[in-house]
C-alpha positions in Angstrom: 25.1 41.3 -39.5 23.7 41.0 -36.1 22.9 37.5 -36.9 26.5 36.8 -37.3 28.1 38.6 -34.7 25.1 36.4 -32.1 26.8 33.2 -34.0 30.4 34.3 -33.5 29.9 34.8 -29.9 28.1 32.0 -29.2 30.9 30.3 -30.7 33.8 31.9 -28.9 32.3 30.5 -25.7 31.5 27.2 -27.2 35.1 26.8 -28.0 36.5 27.8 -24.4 34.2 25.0 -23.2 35.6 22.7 -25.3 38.9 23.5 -24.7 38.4 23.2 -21.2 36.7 19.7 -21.4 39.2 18.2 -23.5 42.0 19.2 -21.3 40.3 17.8 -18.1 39.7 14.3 -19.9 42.7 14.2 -22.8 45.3 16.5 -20.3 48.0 17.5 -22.5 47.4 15.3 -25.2 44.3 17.5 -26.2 46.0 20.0 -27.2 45.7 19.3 -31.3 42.1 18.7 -30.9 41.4 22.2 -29.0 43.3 23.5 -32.1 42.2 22.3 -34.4 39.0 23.0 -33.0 39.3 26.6 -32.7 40.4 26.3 -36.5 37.4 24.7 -37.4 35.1 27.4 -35.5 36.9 30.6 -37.1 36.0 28.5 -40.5 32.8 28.0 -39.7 31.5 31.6 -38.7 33.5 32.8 -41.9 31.3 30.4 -43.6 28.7 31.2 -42.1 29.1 34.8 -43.1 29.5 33.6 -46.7 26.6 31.6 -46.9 24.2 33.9 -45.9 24.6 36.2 -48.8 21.7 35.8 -51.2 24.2 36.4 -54.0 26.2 33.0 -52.8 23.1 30.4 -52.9 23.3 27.1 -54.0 23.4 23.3 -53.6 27.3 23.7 -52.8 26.3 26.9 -49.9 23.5 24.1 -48.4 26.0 21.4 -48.2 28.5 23.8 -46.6 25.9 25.0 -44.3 24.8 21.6 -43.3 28.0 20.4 -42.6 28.8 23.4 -40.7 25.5 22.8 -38.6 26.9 19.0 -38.0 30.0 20.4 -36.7 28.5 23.1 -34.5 25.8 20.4 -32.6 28.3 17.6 -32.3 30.5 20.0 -29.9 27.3 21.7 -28.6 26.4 17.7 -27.6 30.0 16.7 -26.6 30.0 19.9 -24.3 26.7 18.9 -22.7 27.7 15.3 -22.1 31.1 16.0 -20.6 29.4 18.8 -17.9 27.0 16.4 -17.0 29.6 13.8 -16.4 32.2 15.8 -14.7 29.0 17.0 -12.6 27.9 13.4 -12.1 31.8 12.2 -10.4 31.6 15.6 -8.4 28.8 14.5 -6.7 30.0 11.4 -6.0 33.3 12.4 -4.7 30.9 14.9 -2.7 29.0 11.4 -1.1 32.5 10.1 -0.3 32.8 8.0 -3.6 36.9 9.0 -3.1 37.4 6.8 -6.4 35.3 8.8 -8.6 37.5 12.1 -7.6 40.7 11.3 -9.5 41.2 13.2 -12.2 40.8 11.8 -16.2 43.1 13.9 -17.3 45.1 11.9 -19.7 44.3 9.1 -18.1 43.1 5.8 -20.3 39.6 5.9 -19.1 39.5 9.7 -19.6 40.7 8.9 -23.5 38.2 6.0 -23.6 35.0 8.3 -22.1 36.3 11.2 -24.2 36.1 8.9 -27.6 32.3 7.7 -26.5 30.9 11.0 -25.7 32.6 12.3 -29.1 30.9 9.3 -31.0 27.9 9.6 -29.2 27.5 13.4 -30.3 28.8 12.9 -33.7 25.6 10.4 -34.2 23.1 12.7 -32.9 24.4 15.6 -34.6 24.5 13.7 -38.1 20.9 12.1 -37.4 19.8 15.7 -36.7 21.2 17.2 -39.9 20.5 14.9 -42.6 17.4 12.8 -41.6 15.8 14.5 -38.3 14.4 16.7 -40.3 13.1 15.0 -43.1 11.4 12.8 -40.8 7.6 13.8 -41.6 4.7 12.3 -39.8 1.4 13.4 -39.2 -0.7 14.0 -36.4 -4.5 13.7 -35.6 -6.3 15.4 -32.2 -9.9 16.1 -31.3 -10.8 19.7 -30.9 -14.3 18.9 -28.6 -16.5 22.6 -29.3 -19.8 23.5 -27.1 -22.8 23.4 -29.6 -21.1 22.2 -32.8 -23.4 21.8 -35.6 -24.0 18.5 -37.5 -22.7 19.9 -40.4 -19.5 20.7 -38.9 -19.1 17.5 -36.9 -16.5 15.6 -38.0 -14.7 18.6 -39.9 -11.4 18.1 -40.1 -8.7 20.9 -40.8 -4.5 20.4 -41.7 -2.2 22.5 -40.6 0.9 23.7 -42.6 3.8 25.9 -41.2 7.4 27.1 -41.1 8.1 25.6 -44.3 11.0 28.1 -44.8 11.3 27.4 -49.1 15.0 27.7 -49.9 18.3 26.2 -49.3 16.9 23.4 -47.3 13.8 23.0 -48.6 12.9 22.8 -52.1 10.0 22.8 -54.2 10.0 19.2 -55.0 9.9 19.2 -51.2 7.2 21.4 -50.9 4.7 19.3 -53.3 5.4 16.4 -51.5 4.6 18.0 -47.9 1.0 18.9 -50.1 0.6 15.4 -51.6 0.9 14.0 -48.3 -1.2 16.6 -46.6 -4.1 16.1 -49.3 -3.3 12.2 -48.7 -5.5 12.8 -44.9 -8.2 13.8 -46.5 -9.2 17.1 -44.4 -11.9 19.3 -45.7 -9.4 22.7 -45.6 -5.7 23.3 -45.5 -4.5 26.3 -43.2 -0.8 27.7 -43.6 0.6 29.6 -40.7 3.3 31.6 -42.2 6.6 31.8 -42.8 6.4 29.5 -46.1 7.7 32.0 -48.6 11.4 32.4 -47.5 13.4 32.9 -50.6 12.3 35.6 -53.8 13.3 33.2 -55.9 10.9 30.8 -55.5 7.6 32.9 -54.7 6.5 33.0 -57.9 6.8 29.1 -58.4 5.6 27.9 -54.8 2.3 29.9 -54.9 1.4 28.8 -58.6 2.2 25.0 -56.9 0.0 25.9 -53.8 -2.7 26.9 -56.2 -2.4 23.8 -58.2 -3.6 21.6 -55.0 -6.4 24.1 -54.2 -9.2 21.4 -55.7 -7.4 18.7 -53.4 -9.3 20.6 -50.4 -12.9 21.0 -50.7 -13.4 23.9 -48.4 -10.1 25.4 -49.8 -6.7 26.5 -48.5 -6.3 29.6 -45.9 -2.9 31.6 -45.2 -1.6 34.0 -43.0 1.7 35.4 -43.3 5.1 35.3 -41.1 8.3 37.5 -40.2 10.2 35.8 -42.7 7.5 37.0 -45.7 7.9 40.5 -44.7 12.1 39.6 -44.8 11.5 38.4 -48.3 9.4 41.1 -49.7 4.9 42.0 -49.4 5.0 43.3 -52.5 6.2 40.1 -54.4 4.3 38.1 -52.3 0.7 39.7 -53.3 2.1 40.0 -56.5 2.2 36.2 -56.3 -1.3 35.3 -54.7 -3.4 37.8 -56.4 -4.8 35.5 -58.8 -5.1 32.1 -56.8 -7.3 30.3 -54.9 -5.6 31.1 -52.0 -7.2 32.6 -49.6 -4.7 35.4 -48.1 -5.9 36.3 -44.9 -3.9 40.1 -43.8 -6.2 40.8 -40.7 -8.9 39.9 -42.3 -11.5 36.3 -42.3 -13.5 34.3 -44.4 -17.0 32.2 -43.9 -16.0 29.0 -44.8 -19.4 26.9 -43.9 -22.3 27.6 -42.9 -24.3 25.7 -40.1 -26.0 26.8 -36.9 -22.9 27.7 -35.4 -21.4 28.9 -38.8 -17.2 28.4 -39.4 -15.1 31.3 -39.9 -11.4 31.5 -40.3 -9.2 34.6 -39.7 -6.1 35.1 -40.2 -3.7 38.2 -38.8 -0.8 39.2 -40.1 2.8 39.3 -38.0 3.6 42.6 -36.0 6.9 43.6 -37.5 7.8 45.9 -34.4 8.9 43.9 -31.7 8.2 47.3 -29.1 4.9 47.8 -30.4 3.7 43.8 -30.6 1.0 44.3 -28.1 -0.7 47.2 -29.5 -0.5 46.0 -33.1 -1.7 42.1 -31.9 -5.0 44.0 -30.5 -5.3 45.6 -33.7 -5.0 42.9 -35.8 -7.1 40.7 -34.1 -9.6 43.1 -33.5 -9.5 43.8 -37.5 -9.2 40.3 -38.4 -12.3 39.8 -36.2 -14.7 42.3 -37.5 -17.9 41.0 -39.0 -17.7 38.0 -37.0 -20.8 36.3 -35.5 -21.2 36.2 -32.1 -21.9 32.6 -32.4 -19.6 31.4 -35.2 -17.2 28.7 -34.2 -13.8 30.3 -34.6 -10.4 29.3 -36.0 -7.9 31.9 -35.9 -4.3 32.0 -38.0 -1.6 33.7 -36.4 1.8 32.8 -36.9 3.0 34.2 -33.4 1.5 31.9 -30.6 1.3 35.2 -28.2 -2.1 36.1 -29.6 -4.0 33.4 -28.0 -4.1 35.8 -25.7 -5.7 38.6 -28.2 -8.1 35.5 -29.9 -9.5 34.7 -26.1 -11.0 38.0 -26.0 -13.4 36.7 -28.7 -14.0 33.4 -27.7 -12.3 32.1 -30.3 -12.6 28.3 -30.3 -8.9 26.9 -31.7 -5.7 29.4 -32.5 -3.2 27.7 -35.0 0.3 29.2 -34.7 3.8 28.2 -35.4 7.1 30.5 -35.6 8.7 28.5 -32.8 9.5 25.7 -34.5 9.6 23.9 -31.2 12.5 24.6 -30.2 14.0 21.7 -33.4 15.3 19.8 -30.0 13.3 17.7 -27.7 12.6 14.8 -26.3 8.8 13.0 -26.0 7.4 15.9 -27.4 9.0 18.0 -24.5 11.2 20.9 -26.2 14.9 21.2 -24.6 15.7 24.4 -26.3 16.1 27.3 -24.5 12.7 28.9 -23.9 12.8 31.8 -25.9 8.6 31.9 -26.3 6.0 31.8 -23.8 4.3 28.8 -26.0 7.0 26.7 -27.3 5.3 23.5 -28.6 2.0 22.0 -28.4 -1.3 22.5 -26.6 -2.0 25.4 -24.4 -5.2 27.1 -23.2 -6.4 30.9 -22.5 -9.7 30.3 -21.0 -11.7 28.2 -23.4 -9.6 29.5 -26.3 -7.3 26.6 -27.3 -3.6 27.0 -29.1 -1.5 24.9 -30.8 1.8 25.6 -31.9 2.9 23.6 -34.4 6.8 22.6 -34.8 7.2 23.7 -38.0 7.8 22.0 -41.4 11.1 23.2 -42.4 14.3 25.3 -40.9 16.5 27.8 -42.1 18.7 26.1 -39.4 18.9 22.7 -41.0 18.9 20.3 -37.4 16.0 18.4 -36.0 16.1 15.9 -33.1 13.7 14.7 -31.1 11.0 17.5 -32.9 9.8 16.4 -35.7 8.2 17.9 -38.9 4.5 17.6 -39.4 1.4 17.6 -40.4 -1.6 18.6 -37.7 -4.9 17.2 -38.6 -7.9 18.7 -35.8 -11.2 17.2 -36.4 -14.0 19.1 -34.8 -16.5 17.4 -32.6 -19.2 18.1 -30.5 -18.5 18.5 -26.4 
């Protein structure tokens, strides 16, 4: 309910912007369009409302929700090009550009501008709903670590996250993010949460999970997300007790030895948003017990804020997600708001080195500029 209540907010003020914009450029004449506008919006959060009800899932609630989504970005981007055009002819009426001042109110070139913009966001919006996000590629970096072993030089680890299994991610989806994952040819495959997102398909994903378990020699390491504990615990180790999955709950596993030996752990997600701190210290702290002093470490945590937990060990490399990186950016630069302290990409603690992944999936179906993949980190010797 809160959920909705944020969207229909959100949307009320999108609409006055629009309203507002359309006037200046359109004057009078954009008076249908801000009404039919505001029609479209009370649709859409009543849709929205529907479509979020377990009970209403479906190909025909996706295709609904995607086009919703379309709708939604295309004025979110027609809002943000017209303010920074009206800002631009301020300024220039400011520098004594008198020309620029006049108003476009109804004016040809106001029409003409308005028609661009509106084209220009449809695209993007479109692009960001029904290919965006699809658009998979993978990624390879160099994680350098001080005294690696010659057994673990070379080592290469994939990275899995945010799949988000449901409306807008299926299972045929899902084995073709594995195939293409087993396709690098890394010695593991780690999953930072949030994969499980719909009851329906737990049973089905893990048994699939499970089938590519030979496809990565060292095996396949998990840690769980919020949107696992939405779905249901119980179900879920109901549905990975007998794989060959390794479920890491504040817990960690010896995966090779060498003279610096390699140890994954994996915490689980702190559920109380109050308590985060205290429960990220105790998780780690758990997830870190029987740990060698010397052990190169790769820590699983589906929050990036506990690099700042992992540091405390001298954990080598943290692998998180949960931001999805913002779903908007631009040369790997998010432009979404900055709701987390680590939105995307590398960032360092000390000598304890994060990455936050941008997430394979969405449960809101728009990607520009950020997209889906597959992380590759091959260990070497600094």
């Amino acid at each position: 309910m809160g959920f909705i209540v944020t969207c229909a907010i959100f949307v009320f003020f999108l609409t006055i912007t629009i309203y507002f914009l359309v006037r200046s450029f359109l004057g009078s004449q954009g008076k249908f369009i801000s009404r039919m506008c505001l029609l479209l919006n009370v649709l859409s959060i009543t849709g929205i409302g529907i479509g979020l009800k377990p009970e209403n899932a479906g190909d025909m609630t996706t295709a609904m929700i995607q086009l919703i989504t379309a709708w939604l970005m295309t004025q979110i981007f027609l809002a943000a090009f017209l303010i920074l055009l009206a800002g631009g002819r301020l300024i220039l009426s400011f520098c004594g550009k008198s020309g620029m001042s006049r108003s476009f109110a109804g004016s040809r070139h106001g029409r003409s501008v308005f028609v661009m913009m509106a084209a220009l966001a449809l695209g993007l919006s479109l692009y960001g709903c029904f290919w965006g996000r699809q658009a998979l590629h993978t990624v390879e970096y160099t994680v350098p670590v001080e005294g690696l072993g010659e057994g673990l030089e070379g080592y290469r680890i994939a990275q899995l996250t945010d799949v988000h299994l449901g409306g807008f991610y299926s299972l045929d989806d899902f084995q073709q993010l594995l195939e293409k994952a087993a396709a690098a040819q890394p010695d593991v495959l780690v999953l930072t949460g949030d994969v499980f997102d719909d009851a329906r398909m737990t049973m089905q994903a893990a048994k699939l999970l499970d089938s590519y378990s030979d496809r990565f020699p060292q095996g396949i390491y998990y840690c769980r997300g919020n949107h696992e504990h939405f779905r249901g615990i119980p179900l879920l180790e109901i549905a990975l007790a007998d794989k060959n999955i390794h479920n890491l709950v504040n817990d960690n596993a010896l995966v090779l030895e060498d003279s610096r030996p390699l140890y994954i752990a994996g915490v689980d997600y702190p559920m109380q948003r109050e308590q985060f701190g205290y429960l990220a210290d105790a998780y780690t702290k758990k997830a870190m017990t029987g740990v060698p002093d010397n052990a190169v470490k790769v820590l699983l945590a589906h929050h990036p804020g506990f690099v700042k937990n992992a540091a405390g060990y001298d954990t080598e490399l943290v692998l998180s997600g949960h931001t999805h990186g913002g779903q908007l950016g631009i040369n790997d630069i998010s432009l979404a708001p900055p709701l987390f302290e680590y939105m995307r990409g590398w960032y360092s603690q000390g000598d304890t080195r994060l990455y936050v992944h941008p997430g394979n999936g969405s449960w809101f179906p728009f990607r520009l500029g950020c997209q889906p993949e597959i992380a590759v980190f091959t260990l070497c010797r600094r």
